[in-house]
N, C-alpha and C positions, 0 to 999 in steps of 0.2 A: 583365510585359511585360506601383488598377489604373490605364492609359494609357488606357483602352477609351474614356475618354471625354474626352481633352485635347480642344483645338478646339470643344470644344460651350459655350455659352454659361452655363449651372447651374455648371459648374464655374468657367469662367473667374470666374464675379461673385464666386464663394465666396472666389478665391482672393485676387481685386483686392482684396475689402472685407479680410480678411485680413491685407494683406501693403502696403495700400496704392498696389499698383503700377496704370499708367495702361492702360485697356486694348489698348492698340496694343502694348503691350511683352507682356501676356499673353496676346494674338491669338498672337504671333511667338515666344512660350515654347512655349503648346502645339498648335501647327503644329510646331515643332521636335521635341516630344517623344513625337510622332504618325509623323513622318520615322522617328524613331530606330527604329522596333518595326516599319517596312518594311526595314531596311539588313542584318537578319540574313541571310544566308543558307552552311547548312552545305556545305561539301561536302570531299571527300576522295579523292584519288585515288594517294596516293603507297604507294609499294615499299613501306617501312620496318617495317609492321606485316603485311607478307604473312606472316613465320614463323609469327609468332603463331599468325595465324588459319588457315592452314593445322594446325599444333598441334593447335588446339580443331573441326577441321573447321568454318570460320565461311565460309559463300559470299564471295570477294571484291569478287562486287558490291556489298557491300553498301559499301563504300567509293566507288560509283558517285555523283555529286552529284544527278544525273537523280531517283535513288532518295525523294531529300528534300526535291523542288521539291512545292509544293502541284500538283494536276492541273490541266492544263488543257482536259481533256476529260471531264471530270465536275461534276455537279451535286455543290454542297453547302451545308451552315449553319452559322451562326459565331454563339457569343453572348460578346461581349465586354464585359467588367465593368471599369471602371475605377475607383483612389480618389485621391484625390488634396486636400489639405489637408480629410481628413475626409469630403469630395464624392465620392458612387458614382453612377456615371453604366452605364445598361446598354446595349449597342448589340446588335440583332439582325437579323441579314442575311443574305442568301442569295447565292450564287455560281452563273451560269450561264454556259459558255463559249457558248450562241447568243445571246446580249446583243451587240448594238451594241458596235466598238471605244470602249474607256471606260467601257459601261455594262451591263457584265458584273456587276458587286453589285448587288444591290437592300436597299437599308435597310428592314425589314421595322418597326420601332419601336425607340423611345430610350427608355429608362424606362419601357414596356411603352405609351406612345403614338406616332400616330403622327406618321414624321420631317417635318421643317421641308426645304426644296430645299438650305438652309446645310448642315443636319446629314446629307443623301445627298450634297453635293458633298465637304464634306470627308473622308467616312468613303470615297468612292472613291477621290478624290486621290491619300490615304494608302495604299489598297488598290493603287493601280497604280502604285507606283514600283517602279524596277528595284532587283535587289540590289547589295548593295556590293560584293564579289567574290566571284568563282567560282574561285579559282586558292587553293589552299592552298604553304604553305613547305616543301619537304623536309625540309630541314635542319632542322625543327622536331617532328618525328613522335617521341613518345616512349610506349613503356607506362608507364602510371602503377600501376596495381593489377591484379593477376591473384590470382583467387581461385577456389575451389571452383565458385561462382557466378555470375561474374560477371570480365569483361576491361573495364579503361578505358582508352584510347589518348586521347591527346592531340596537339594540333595547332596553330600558327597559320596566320594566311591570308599568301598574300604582300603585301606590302607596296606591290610594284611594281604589284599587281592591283587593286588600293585607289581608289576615285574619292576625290577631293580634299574634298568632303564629307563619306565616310563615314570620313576618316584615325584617327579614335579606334580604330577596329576594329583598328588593326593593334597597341594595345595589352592586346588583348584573347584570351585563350586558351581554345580550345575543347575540353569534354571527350566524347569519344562514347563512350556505357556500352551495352555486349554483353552479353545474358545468355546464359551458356553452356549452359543447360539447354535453350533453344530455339532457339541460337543467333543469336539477331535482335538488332537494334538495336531499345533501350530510348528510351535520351533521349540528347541532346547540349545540353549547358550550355555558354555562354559566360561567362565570369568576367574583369575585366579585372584586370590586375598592376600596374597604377599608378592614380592618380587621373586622369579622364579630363577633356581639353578639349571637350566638344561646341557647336560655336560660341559663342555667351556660357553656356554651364553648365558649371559645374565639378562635376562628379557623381567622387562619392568609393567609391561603389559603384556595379556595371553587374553584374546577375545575370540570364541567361536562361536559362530552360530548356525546353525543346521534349522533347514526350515524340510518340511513334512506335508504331502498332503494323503488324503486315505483316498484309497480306492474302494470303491465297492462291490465291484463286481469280483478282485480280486480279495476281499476283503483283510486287507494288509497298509499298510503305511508304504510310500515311497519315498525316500531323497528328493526335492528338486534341489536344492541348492546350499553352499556350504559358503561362508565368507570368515576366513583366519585372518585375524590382526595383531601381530608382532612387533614391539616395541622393545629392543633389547641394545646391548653391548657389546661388539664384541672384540676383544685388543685394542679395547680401550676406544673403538669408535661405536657409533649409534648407527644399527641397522633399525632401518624402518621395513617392513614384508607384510604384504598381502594378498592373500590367494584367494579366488572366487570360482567356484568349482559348479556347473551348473550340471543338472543331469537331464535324462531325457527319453522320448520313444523307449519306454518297459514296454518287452513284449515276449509274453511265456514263452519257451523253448518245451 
Protein backbone atom coordinates (compact mmCIF):
# COMPACT_ATOMS: atom_id res chain seq x y z
CA UNK A 1 0.00 0.00 0.00
CA UNK A 2 4.33 2.23 -3.78
CA UNK A 3 0.38 3.96 -4.16
CA UNK A 4 1.99 7.10 -2.13
CA UNK A 5 2.03 8.79 -5.28
CA UNK A 6 -1.07 7.69 -7.75
CA UNK A 7 -3.08 10.97 -8.66
CA UNK A 8 0.01 13.02 -8.92
CA UNK A 9 1.05 14.04 -12.37
CA UNK A 10 5.35 12.50 -12.66
CA UNK A 11 3.60 9.41 -12.36
CA UNK A 12 0.56 9.50 -14.29
CA UNK A 13 2.94 10.88 -17.48
CA UNK A 14 5.35 8.07 -16.79
CA UNK A 15 2.65 5.66 -16.99
CA UNK A 16 0.57 7.25 -20.06
CA UNK A 17 3.90 7.40 -22.10
CA UNK A 18 4.30 3.72 -20.99
CA UNK A 19 1.24 2.08 -21.57
CA UNK A 20 -0.08 4.58 -24.03
CA UNK A 21 -3.22 5.20 -22.19
CA UNK A 22 -5.20 8.68 -22.68
CA UNK A 23 -4.95 10.67 -19.53
CA UNK A 24 -8.47 10.85 -18.37
CA UNK A 25 -8.29 7.07 -18.09
CA UNK A 26 -5.09 7.35 -15.84
CA UNK A 27 -6.57 10.51 -13.87
CA UNK A 28 -9.43 7.65 -12.98
CA UNK A 29 -6.86 4.60 -12.67
CA UNK A 30 -4.92 6.49 -10.04
CA UNK A 31 -7.72 8.27 -8.22
CA UNK A 32 -9.05 4.62 -7.93
CA UNK A 33 -5.91 3.28 -6.56
CA UNK A 34 -5.57 6.14 -4.15
CA UNK A 35 -9.35 5.11 -2.95
CA UNK A 36 -8.27 1.55 -2.44
CA UNK A 37 -5.32 2.40 0.39
CA UNK A 38 -8.27 4.61 2.17
CA UNK A 39 -11.03 1.28 2.16
CA UNK A 40 -8.92 -0.69 4.72
CA UNK A 41 -10.03 -0.71 7.88
CA UNK A 42 -9.28 -3.55 10.71
CA UNK A 43 -11.32 -4.44 13.28
CA UNK A 44 -12.48 -7.36 15.45
CA UNK A 45 -14.89 -7.88 17.77
CA UNK A 46 -16.07 -11.43 17.89
CA UNK A 47 -16.34 -14.27 20.74
CA UNK A 48 -14.43 -17.02 18.84
CA UNK A 49 -10.78 -16.31 19.67
CA UNK A 50 -11.65 -15.37 23.44
CA UNK A 51 -10.21 -18.99 24.63
CA UNK A 52 -7.29 -18.48 22.95
CA UNK A 53 -6.51 -15.33 24.32
CA UNK A 54 -7.63 -15.89 27.60
CA UNK A 55 -4.93 -19.17 27.10
CA UNK A 56 -1.99 -16.87 26.51
CA UNK A 57 -3.38 -14.03 28.88
CA UNK A 58 -3.81 -11.50 25.69
CA UNK A 59 -6.17 -8.32 26.94
CA UNK A 60 -9.40 -8.85 24.91
CA UNK A 61 -9.44 -5.46 24.01
CA UNK A 62 -7.39 -5.75 21.97
CA UNK A 63 -9.94 -7.08 19.50
CA UNK A 64 -11.48 -3.63 20.28
CA UNK A 65 -11.67 -1.87 16.33
CA UNK A 66 -11.34 1.73 18.38
CA UNK A 67 -7.89 0.12 19.25
CA UNK A 68 -6.72 0.28 15.31
CA UNK A 69 -8.42 3.64 14.06
CA UNK A 70 -5.59 6.20 13.24
CA UNK A 71 -6.28 9.06 16.42
CA UNK A 72 -8.11 11.62 16.01
CA UNK A 73 -6.96 13.53 18.70
CA UNK A 74 -3.41 13.66 18.05
CA UNK A 75 -0.89 15.33 16.08
CA UNK A 76 1.17 13.43 13.61
CA UNK A 77 3.45 12.58 10.26
CA UNK A 78 3.29 10.43 7.39
CA UNK A 79 5.81 9.87 4.64
CA UNK A 80 4.41 8.04 1.87
CA UNK A 81 6.58 6.49 -0.86
CA UNK A 82 4.95 5.37 -3.90
CA UNK A 83 6.27 3.16 -7.34
CA UNK A 84 4.63 2.58 -9.81
CA UNK A 85 5.62 1.58 -13.45
CA UNK A 86 9.25 2.33 -12.31
CA UNK A 87 7.94 6.09 -11.06
CA UNK A 88 8.70 6.81 -6.99
CA UNK A 89 6.85 9.46 -6.12
CA UNK A 90 7.37 10.80 -2.10
CA UNK A 91 4.51 12.46 -0.23
CA UNK A 92 5.17 14.15 3.21
CA UNK A 93 2.44 15.48 5.43
CA UNK A 94 1.26 16.07 8.65
CA UNK A 95 -2.05 15.38 10.53
CA UNK A 96 -3.79 17.84 12.83
CA UNK A 97 -7.10 17.24 14.32
CA UNK A 98 -7.40 21.50 14.89
CA UNK A 99 -7.39 21.94 11.14
CA UNK A 100 -10.60 23.03 9.58
CA UNK A 101 -13.24 20.03 8.63
CA UNK A 102 -11.21 18.65 5.52
CA UNK A 103 -8.24 20.39 6.18
CA UNK A 104 -6.88 18.50 8.97
CA UNK A 105 -3.46 17.11 6.56
CA UNK A 106 -1.21 19.40 5.55
CA UNK A 107 1.12 18.28 2.37
CA UNK A 108 4.36 19.33 3.73
CA UNK A 109 6.27 18.32 0.03
CA UNK A 110 6.24 15.77 -2.97
CA UNK A 111 9.52 14.73 -3.77
CA UNK A 112 11.13 16.76 -1.22
CA UNK A 113 9.48 20.14 -3.07
CA UNK A 114 6.94 22.00 -2.41
CA UNK A 115 3.14 20.78 -3.17
CA UNK A 116 1.11 21.98 -6.19
CA UNK A 117 -3.06 22.90 -4.58
CA UNK A 118 -3.66 19.50 -7.07
CA UNK A 119 -1.14 17.56 -5.25
CA UNK A 120 -2.78 18.81 -1.29
CA UNK A 121 -6.29 18.34 -2.66
CA UNK A 122 -5.84 15.00 -3.82
CA UNK A 123 -3.52 13.60 -1.04
CA UNK A 124 -6.61 14.85 1.42
CA UNK A 125 -9.40 13.54 -0.64
CA UNK A 126 -7.80 10.43 -0.34
CA UNK A 127 -6.91 11.06 3.41
CA UNK A 128 -10.60 11.63 4.30
CA UNK A 129 -12.57 8.87 3.04
CA UNK A 130 -14.62 6.81 5.38
CA UNK A 131 -13.60 3.12 5.83
CA UNK A 132 -15.23 0.36 4.13
CA UNK A 133 -16.57 -1.68 7.13
CA UNK A 134 -16.36 -1.91 10.61
CA UNK A 135 -18.41 -5.04 11.10
CA UNK A 136 -16.38 -8.31 10.95
CA UNK A 137 -18.01 -12.09 10.10
CA UNK A 138 -18.43 -14.53 13.12
CA UNK A 139 -18.67 -17.27 11.35
CA UNK A 140 -15.38 -16.56 9.95
CA UNK A 141 -12.93 -16.37 13.05
CA UNK A 142 -10.41 -18.96 12.79
CA UNK A 143 -6.70 -19.61 14.62
CA UNK A 144 -4.55 -20.10 12.03
CA UNK A 145 -0.94 -20.64 13.83
CA UNK A 146 -0.05 -20.77 17.60
CA UNK A 147 3.26 -20.97 18.52
CA UNK A 148 5.83 -20.55 21.12
CA UNK A 149 5.94 -16.94 19.89
CA UNK A 150 3.53 -15.86 18.35
CA UNK A 151 -0.87 -16.41 17.98
CA UNK A 152 -2.34 -15.58 14.32
CA UNK A 153 -6.19 -15.42 14.15
CA UNK A 154 -7.96 -14.79 11.22
CA UNK A 155 -11.03 -13.00 10.05
CA UNK A 156 -13.29 -11.70 7.28
CA UNK A 157 -15.45 -8.58 7.41
CA UNK A 158 -19.16 -9.03 6.92
CA UNK A 159 -20.27 -8.74 3.66
CA UNK A 160 -23.61 -7.10 4.71
CA UNK A 161 -21.18 -4.26 6.20
CA UNK A 162 -19.56 -3.76 2.81
CA UNK A 163 -20.32 -0.35 0.93
CA UNK A 164 -20.95 -1.05 -2.69
CA UNK A 165 -17.78 0.37 -3.56
CA UNK A 166 -15.45 -1.25 -1.42
CA UNK A 167 -17.31 -4.98 -2.34
CA UNK A 168 -13.78 -6.43 -3.38
CA UNK A 169 -13.09 -6.45 0.37
CA UNK A 170 -15.37 -9.03 1.09
CA UNK A 171 -13.03 -11.24 -0.87
CA UNK A 172 -10.41 -10.56 1.12
CA UNK A 173 -9.02 -12.31 4.47
CA UNK A 174 -7.56 -10.66 7.29
CA UNK A 175 -4.72 -11.92 9.37
CA UNK A 176 -3.90 -10.27 12.91
CA UNK A 177 -0.50 -11.55 14.39
CA UNK A 178 -0.11 -11.38 18.49
CA UNK A 179 3.01 -11.76 19.94
CA UNK A 180 2.88 -13.67 22.91
CA UNK A 181 6.01 -12.69 24.64
CA UNK A 182 4.33 -9.11 25.04
CA UNK A 183 1.26 -9.93 24.33
CA UNK A 184 0.31 -7.20 21.86
CA UNK A 185 -0.83 -6.81 18.45
CA UNK A 186 2.10 -6.90 15.76
CA UNK A 187 0.59 -6.43 12.35
CA UNK A 188 -2.82 -7.45 10.63
CA UNK A 189 -2.37 -8.33 6.71
CA UNK A 190 -5.03 -8.40 4.45
CA UNK A 191 -4.61 -10.99 1.67
CA UNK A 192 -7.44 -11.51 -0.92
CA UNK A 193 -8.35 -15.46 -1.91
CA UNK A 194 -9.60 -14.78 -5.30
CA UNK A 195 -8.58 -12.33 -8.12
CA UNK A 196 -10.27 -9.16 -7.39
CA UNK A 197 -12.68 -6.84 -9.34
CA UNK A 198 -11.83 -3.22 -8.27
CA UNK A 199 -13.99 -1.14 -10.71
CA UNK A 200 -12.31 -1.57 -14.03
CA UNK A 201 -8.91 -3.27 -12.34
CA UNK A 202 -8.52 -6.67 -12.32
CA UNK A 203 -5.78 -7.04 -9.69
CA UNK A 204 -4.54 -10.75 -9.16
CA UNK A 205 -2.78 -9.89 -5.98
CA UNK A 206 -4.11 -7.41 -3.05
CA UNK A 207 -1.35 -7.61 -0.13
CA UNK A 208 -1.55 -5.24 3.04
CA UNK A 209 -0.05 -5.11 5.89
CA UNK A 210 -0.25 -2.78 8.72
CA UNK A 211 2.15 -3.06 11.50
CA UNK A 212 1.09 -1.63 15.17
CA UNK A 213 3.04 -0.87 18.18
CA UNK A 214 1.10 -0.14 21.84
CA UNK A 215 1.86 2.68 23.68
CA UNK A 216 1.61 2.65 27.16
CA UNK A 217 1.53 5.49 28.59
CA UNK A 218 -1.18 6.38 26.05
CA UNK A 219 -2.58 3.15 26.34
CA UNK A 220 -3.81 2.61 22.71
CA UNK A 221 -2.25 0.98 19.46
CA UNK A 222 -0.45 3.36 17.07
CA UNK A 223 0.19 2.90 13.10
CA UNK A 224 3.95 2.89 12.26
CA UNK A 225 3.67 1.66 9.01
CA UNK A 226 1.46 0.32 6.15
CA UNK A 227 3.11 -1.47 3.00
CA UNK A 228 0.03 -2.20 -0.21
CA UNK A 229 1.05 -4.48 -2.96
CA UNK A 230 -0.89 -4.44 -6.12
CA UNK A 231 -0.72 -6.95 -8.72
CA UNK A 232 -3.43 -6.22 -11.31
CA UNK A 233 -4.57 -5.36 -15.17
CA UNK A 234 -5.51 -2.90 -16.52
CA UNK A 235 -6.45 -2.40 -20.60
CA UNK A 236 -5.21 -5.14 -20.85
CA UNK A 237 -1.70 -4.32 -19.32
CA UNK A 238 0.01 -5.36 -15.95
CA UNK A 239 0.24 -2.62 -13.45
CA UNK A 240 2.57 -3.58 -10.65
CA UNK A 241 1.98 -0.74 -7.32
CA UNK A 242 3.35 -0.37 -4.24
CA UNK A 243 2.89 2.06 -1.44
CA UNK A 244 4.93 2.23 1.90
CA UNK A 245 3.28 4.60 4.19
CA UNK A 246 5.41 5.24 7.43
CA UNK A 247 3.94 7.15 10.37
CA UNK A 248 5.41 8.93 13.09
CA UNK A 249 5.94 11.73 16.10
CA UNK A 250 1.96 11.00 17.81
CA UNK A 251 1.74 13.77 19.88
CA UNK A 252 -1.67 14.53 21.89
CA UNK A 253 -3.29 17.79 21.00
Amino acid sequence: MTLAGLGFGAIADHVKMRFGLKGSIMKALFALLLWVISTLNVSAQKSTVLDAFSKHGIDAKILNPDYLQQPDNYTYELKQTTIAAGKETVIDAKFDPSGAKGEEWTVTAVNGKNPSKSDINSFRKSQNKESASNKTDDASYKVEKETSGSLVISYKLDPAGIAKDASFMKDCRFYMTINLGTKELEQVEALNEKPLKIKILNAEKFDLVQKYIMDDQAKRYFATDQNLNILAKFLGQQVNVQTITEYSNYSKK
